[in-house]
N, C-alpha and C positions, 0 to 999 in steps of 0.2 A: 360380745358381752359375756362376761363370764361372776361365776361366783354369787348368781341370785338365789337370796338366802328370803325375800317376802313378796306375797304376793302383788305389795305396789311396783315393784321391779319392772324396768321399763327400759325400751330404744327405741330411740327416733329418729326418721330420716324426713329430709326435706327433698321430694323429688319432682322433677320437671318432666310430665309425661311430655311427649312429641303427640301424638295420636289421643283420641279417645278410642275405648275399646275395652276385649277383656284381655286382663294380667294374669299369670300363672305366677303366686308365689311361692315361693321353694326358702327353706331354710336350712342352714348347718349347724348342727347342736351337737352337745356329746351329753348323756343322760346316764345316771348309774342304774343297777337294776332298782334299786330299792327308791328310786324316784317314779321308776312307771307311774304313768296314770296320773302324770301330772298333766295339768291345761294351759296352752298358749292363747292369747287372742292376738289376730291381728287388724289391726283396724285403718281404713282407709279415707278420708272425709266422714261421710255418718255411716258407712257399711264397715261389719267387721267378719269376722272367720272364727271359729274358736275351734280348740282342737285337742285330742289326747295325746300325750307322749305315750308311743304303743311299743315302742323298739328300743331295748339298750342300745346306747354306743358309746363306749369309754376304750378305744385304742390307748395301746401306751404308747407315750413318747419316742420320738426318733431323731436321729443326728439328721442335722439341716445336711442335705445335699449342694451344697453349692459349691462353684467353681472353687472359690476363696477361701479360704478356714475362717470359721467363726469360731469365738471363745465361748463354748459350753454352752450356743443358744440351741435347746430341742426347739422341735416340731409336734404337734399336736395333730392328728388326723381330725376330722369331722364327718356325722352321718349328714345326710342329705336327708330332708321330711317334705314331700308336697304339703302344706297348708291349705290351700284351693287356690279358685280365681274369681277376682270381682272385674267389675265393669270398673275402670277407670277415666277419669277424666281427661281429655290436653290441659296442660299449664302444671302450674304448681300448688303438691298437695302434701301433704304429713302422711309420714308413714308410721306405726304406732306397733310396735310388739313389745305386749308385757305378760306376764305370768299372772293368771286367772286363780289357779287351783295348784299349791306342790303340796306330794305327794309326803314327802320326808322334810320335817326339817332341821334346819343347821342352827 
């Protein structure tokens, strides 16, 4: 997801755990400086995470490496953030990350 400009800004995934347990989740974001300190939440059945944007990460763009030539598509680098981990359930559950708190806006 790209381009959240309010804080109802949201993605959702529909996931099928195999196991009950806990989850490590991890995100890839790219953040300008002047956005630090903004808030994620992420939320899992009734348990969520909420978290600060602490680290720029705004790579520039790069030519796609592929075997084939593609016509002028770049590439986009992404930072990696631990979020934490909850306890997840087996079966099928929503997965919820929206934007809490931005810091800048658009």
């Amino acid at each position: 997801m790209v381009n959240w400009i309010s804080p109802n800004d949201r993605i959702t995934w529909d996931e099928n755990f195999a196991d009950t347990g806990r989850c490590k989740f991890i995100i890839e974001y790219v953040c300008l400086r002047d956005d630090l300190g903004s808030q994620v939440v992420l939320s899992v059945g009734d348990q969520s995470l909420k978290t600060n944007v602490e680290a720029p990460f705004d790579e520039p763009l790069y030519d796609a490496h592929d075997r084939a030539p593609r016509a002028g598509e770049l590439q986009k680098p992404w930072g990696k953030m631990e979020i934490g981990s909850l306890r997840v359930k087996k079966g099928q559950t929503k997965i919820i990350l929206s934007a809490y708190k931005m810091k800048a806006a658009r």
